[in-house]
C-alpha positions as CSV (number, residue, x, y, z in Angstrom):
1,X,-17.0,6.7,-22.4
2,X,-15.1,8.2,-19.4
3,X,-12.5,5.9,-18.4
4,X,-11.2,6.3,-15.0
5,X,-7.5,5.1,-14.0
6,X,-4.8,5.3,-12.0
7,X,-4.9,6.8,-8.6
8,X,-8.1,8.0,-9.0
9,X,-9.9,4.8,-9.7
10,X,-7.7,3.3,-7.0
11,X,-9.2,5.8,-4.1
12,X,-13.1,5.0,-6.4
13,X,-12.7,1.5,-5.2
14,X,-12.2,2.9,-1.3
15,X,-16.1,2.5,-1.5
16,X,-16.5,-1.0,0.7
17,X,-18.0,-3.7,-1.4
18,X,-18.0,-1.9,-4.5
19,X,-16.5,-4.9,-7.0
20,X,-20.1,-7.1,-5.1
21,X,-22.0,-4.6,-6.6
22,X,-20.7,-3.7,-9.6
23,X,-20.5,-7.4,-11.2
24,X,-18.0,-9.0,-13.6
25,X,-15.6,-6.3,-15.2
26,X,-16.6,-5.3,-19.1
27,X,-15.7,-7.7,-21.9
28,X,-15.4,-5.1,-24.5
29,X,-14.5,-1.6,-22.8
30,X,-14.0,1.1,-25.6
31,X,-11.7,3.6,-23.3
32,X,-11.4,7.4,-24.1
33,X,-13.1,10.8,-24.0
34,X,-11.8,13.5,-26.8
35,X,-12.6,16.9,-24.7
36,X,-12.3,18.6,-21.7
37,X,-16.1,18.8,-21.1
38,X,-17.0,16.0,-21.1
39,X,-14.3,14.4,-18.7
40,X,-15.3,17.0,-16.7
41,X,-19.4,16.6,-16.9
42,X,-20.4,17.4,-13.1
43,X,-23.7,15.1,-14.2
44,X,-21.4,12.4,-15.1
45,X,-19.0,13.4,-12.3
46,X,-21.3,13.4,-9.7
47,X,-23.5,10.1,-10.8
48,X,-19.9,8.3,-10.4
49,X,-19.2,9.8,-7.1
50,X,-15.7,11.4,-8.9
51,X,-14.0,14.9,-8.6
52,X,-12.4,16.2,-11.3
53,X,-10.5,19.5,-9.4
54,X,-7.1,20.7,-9.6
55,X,-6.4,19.2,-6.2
56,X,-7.5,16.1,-6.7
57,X,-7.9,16.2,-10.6
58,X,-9.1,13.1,-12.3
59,X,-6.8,10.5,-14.1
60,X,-8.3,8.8,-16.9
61,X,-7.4,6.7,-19.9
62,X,-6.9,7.4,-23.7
63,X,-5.7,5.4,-26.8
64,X,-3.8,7.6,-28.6
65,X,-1.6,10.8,-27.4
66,X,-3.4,13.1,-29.9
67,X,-6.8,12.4,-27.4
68,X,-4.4,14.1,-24.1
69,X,-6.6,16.4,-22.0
70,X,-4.3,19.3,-21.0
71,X,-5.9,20.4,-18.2
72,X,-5.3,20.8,-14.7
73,X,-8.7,19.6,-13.6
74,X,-7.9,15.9,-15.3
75,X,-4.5,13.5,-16.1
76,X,-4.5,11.8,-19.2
77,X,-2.6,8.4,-19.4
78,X,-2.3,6.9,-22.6
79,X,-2.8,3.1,-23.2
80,X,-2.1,2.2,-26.9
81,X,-2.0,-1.3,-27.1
82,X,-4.3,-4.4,-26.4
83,X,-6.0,-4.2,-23.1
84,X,-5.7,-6.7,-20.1
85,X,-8.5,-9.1,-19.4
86,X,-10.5,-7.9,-16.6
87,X,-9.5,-4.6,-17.2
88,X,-12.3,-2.2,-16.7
89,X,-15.9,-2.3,-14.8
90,X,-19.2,-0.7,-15.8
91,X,-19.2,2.2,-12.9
92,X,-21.8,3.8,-14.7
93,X,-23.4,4.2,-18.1
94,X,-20.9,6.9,-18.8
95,X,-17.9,5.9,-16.6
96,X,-15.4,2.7,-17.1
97,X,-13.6,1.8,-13.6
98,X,-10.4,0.5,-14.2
99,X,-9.9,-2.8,-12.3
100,X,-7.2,-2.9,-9.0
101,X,-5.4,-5.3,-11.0
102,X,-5.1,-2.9,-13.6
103,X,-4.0,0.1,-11.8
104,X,-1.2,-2.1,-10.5
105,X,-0.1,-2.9,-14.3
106,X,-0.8,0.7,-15.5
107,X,0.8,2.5,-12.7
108,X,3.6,0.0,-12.5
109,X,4.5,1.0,-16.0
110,X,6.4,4.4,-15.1
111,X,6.8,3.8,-11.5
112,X,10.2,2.6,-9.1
113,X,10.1,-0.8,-7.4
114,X,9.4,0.8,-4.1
115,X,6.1,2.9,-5.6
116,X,4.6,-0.3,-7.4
117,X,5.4,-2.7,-3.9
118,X,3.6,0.6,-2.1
119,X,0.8,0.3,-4.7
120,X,0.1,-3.3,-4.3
121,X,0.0,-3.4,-0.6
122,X,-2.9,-0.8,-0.5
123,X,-4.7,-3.0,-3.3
124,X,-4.1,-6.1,-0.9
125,X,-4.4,-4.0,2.4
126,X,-7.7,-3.1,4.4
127,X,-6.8,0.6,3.8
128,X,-7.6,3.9,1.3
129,X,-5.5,6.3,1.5
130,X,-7.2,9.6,1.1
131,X,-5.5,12.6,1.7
132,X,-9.2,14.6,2.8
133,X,-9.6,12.6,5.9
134,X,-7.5,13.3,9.2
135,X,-5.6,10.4,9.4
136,X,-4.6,10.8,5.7
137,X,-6.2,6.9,5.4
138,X,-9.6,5.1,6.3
139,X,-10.1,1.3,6.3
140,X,-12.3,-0.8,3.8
141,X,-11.9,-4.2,2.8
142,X,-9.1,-5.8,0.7
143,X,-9.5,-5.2,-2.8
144,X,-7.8,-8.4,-3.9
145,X,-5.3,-11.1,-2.3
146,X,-1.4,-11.5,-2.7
147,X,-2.1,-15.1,-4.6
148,X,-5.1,-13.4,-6.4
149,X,-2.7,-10.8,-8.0
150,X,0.4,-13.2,-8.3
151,X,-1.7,-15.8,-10.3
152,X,-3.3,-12.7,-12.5
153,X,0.1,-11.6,-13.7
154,X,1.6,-15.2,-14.5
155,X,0.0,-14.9,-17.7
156,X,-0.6,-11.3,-18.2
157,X,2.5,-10.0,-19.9
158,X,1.8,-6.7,-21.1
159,X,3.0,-2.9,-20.3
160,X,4.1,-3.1,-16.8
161,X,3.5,-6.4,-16.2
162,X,6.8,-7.7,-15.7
163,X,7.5,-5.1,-13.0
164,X,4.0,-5.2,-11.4
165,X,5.3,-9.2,-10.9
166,X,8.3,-8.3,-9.5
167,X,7.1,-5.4,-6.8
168,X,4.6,-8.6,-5.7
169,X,7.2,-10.3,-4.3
170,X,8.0,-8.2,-1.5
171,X,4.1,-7.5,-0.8
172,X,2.4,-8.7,2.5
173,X,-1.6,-9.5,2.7
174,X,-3.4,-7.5,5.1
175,X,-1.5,-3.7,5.8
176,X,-3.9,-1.8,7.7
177,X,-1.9,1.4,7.3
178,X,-0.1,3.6,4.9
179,X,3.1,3.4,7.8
180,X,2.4,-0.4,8.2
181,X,3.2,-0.2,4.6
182,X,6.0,1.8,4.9
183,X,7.6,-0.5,7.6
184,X,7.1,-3.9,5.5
185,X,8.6,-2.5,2.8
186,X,11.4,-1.3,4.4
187,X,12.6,-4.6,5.5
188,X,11.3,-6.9,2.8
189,X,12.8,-5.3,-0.2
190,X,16.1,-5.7,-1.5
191,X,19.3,-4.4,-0.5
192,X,19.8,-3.3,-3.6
193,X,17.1,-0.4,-3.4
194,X,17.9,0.1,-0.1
195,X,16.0,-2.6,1.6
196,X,17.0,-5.0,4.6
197,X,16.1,-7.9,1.9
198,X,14.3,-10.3,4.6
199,X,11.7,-12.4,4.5
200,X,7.7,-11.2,4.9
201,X,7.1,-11.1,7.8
202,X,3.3,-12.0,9.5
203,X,1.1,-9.1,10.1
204,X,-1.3,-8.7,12.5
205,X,-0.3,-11.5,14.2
206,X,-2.5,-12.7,17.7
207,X,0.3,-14.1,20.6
208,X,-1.6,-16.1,23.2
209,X,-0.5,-14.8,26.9
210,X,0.7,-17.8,29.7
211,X,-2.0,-17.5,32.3
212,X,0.7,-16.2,34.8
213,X,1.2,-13.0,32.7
214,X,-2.7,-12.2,32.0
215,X,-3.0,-10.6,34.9
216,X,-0.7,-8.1,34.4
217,X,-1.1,-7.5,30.9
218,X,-5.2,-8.0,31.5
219,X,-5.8,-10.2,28.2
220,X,-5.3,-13.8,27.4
221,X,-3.6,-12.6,24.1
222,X,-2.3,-9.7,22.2
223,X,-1.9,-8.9,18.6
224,X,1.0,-7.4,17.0
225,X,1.8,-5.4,14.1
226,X,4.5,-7.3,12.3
227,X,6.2,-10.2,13.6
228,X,9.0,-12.9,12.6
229,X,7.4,-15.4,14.5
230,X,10.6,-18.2,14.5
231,X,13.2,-15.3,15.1
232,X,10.7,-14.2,18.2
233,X,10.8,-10.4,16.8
234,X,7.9,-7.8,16.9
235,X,7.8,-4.3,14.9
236,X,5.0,-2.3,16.5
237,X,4.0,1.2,14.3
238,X,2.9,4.4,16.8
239,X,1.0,6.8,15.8
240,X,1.8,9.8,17.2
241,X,-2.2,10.5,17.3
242,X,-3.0,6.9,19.4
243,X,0.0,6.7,21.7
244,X,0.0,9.9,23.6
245,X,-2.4,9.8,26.4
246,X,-1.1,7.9,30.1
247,X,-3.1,5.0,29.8
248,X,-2.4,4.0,26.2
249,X,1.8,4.5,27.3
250,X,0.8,2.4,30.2
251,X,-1.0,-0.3,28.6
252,X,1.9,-0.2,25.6
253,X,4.4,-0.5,27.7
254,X,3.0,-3.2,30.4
255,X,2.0,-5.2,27.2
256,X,5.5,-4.7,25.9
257,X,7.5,-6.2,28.8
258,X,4.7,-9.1,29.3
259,X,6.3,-9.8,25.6
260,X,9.8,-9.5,26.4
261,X,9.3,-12.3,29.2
262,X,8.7,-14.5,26.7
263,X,11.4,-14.3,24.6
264,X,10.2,-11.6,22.4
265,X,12.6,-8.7,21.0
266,X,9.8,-5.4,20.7
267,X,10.9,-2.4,18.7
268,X,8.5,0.4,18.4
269,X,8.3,2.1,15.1
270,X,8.0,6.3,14.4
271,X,7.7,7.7,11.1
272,X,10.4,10.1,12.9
273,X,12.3,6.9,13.5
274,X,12.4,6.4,10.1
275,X,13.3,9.3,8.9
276,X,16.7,10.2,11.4
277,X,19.6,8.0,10.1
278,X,20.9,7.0,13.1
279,X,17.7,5.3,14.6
280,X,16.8,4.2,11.8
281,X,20.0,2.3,11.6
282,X,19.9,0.7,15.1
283,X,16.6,-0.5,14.6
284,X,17.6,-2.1,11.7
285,X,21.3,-3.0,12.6
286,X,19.0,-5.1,16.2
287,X,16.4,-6.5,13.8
288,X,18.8,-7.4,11.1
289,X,21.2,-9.6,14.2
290,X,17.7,-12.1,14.9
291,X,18.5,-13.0,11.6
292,X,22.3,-13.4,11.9
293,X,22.5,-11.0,8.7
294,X,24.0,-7.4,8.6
295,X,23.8,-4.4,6.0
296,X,26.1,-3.1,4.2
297,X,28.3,-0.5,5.9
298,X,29.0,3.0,4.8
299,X,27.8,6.4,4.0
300,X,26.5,5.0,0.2
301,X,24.3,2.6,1.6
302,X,23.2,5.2,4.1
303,X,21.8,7.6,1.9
304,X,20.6,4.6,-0.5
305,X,18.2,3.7,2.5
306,X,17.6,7.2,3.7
307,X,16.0,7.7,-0.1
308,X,14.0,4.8,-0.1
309,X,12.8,5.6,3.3
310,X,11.5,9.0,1.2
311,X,10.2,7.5,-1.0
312,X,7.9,5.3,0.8
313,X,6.8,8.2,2.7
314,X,5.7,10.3,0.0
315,X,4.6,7.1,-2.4
C-alpha cells in the first residue's frame, strides 16, 4: 500500500471537498511500499491524481529505515512507532492519504517553530500552495479548524505532537494567502524566535462605513486583511500583481484614508517590506506602540527577525 505523506499529501488534499468524499479515515492502515516501482506505478500514480518527478517527487511513509526509497523521483519518511488515530484515508485501493492532522504531527517532528506555525495555517487556511500555478497558491476550502486541531492534539502525544501543540498557539483560522501567513506569523510568534509576540489578530475582518463616508469610499463597508480591532490597527498585504493598475491605487488609497478618519492606523504590507530591515522595523516599531510594547533593541535581535522573516518566506 502506497502511503502518501508529508507535503505531498498536504498539496493531494488541495482538491476542494476531498475529506466529503473520501469518508472516515482507515481504522487499520498498514503503511509502506518496499521498491521503487511500485511507489512509482504511473497506473497507481495517475488513478490517485499524484506525480512522482524529481521536481515535485513524491513523499511517502515507511516503518522501518531498511524499506528507504533512494530515489530522486520519491522521499521516504520513516514512522516506526504506533500510528495516530485518524491517521490515514483510503485515496485509493492502492494509495493511503495521510490525514491534515497528520502531516502537521509528522512534519512537525523535524521542523522549527516558525515551519510547523506556517504548516498549520495552510491546513486551517482557504489556500494550497502549489508552486505550478502563477500566483504560487490557489484557494480551496479549510482543511480543518484552529479548535478542531487544538482538541486533536490534547490527547495525541506522540512524535511531534508536543511541538505540533505548541506551533498551534500562534495560528489564526482563515489565511487566504501564503503572505497573509507570513505576516500573522510575524507578529504572533514570540520574541524569542524573532516574533513581535502579540496577540492574533482578526482576519478578514468586514468594518462597516458611517453613511457620511460611503460616498467617497462607494461601499457601506470594507474588509480588511488583519486587524486589532480594540487597538484600531489594520495590516493590509499588496500584491505586487493586484495593486499596480490606477484604479486599484485609487480605490486603495481612497478606502485607506476613509479608514484613517475613523480612528484607524493602515500599514500596507510588501514581501519587499519584509524583507529590508529598516522597513521592516518601522512597521513593526508603529504597530508594536498601539500596543504600548517595544522590541528589543540591537543588531542581535535584528538579524534574529531578519531570519525568521526568511524563513517564513521560503517555509
Amino acid at each position: 500500500m502506497l502511503s502518501v505523506t508529508d507535503i505531498s499529501a498536504l498539496q493531494r488534499w488541495g482538491e476542494p471537498h476531498l475529506a466529503l468524499r473520501l469518508g472516515l479515515p482507515v481504522s487499520d492502515p498498514s503503511p509502506g511500499v518496499t521498491t521503487l516501482d511500485e511507489a512509482t506505478n504511473e497506473a497507481v500514480l495517475a488513478e490517485a491524481r499524484l506525480q512522482a518527478t524529481a521536481e515535485r517527487p513524491l513523499h511517502i511513509l515507511v516503518e522501518r529505515p531498511e524499506q528507504r526509497i533512494r530515489s530522486t523521483r520519491v522521499v521516504s519518511h520513516v514512522w516506526s512507532g504506533p500510528l495516530p488515530e485518524g491517521a490515514f484515508y483510503q485515496l485509493t485501493p492502492s494509495v493511503l492519504l495521510a490525514s491534515p492532522s497528520f502531516v502537521l504531527q509528522q512534519m512537525s517532528a523535524r521542523r522549527s517553530l516558525a515551519e510547523c506555525a506556517v504548516i498549520a495555517s495552510e491546513i486551517c487556511g482557504t489556500y494550497a500552495r502549489d508552486a505550478t500555478v502563477s500566483d504560487g497558491f490557489f484557494r480551496r476550502p479549510q482543511l480543518g479548524t484552529l479548535d478542531a486541531l487544538r482538541e486533536h492534539f490534547v490527547s495525541e502525544h506522540g512524535y511531534g505532537a508536543k511541538r505540533a501543540r505548541e506551533a498551534l498557539r500562534f495560528v489564526v483560522d482563515g489565511s487566504r494567502s501564503p503572505m497573509e501567513t507570513v505576516v500573522v506569523l510575524l507578529f504572533t510568534l514570540p520574541q524569542s524566535v524573532g516574533g513581535c509576540g502579540l496577540p492574533a489578530p482578526r482576519l478578514n475582518v468586514r468594518i462597516n462605513i458611517p453613511a457620511d463616508l460611503q460616498e467617497a469610499i462607494d461601499k457601506p463597508y470594507v474588509v480588511v486583511d488583519l486587524c486589532w480591532y480594540d487597538q484600531r490597527v489594520i495590516l493590509e498585504y499588496d500584491s505586487y500583481r493586484w495593486h499596480t493598475a490606477p484604479r486599484a491605487v485609487d480605490s486603495d488609497s481612497t478606502r485607506n484614508e476613509g479608514l484613517r478618519d475613523l480612528g484607524w492606523m493602515v500599514r500596507s504590507v510588501t514581501a519587499g517590506m519584509l524583507a529590508n530591515d529598516a522597513m521592516r522595523r518601522h512597521l513593526v516599531s508603529k504597530v508594536m506602540a498601539r500596543f504600548g510594547r517595544e522590541l528589543p533593541g540591537g543588531a542581535e535581535f535584528d538579524r534574529l527577525q531578519g531570519e525568521l522573516v526568511r524563513a517564513l518566506l521560503r517555509a
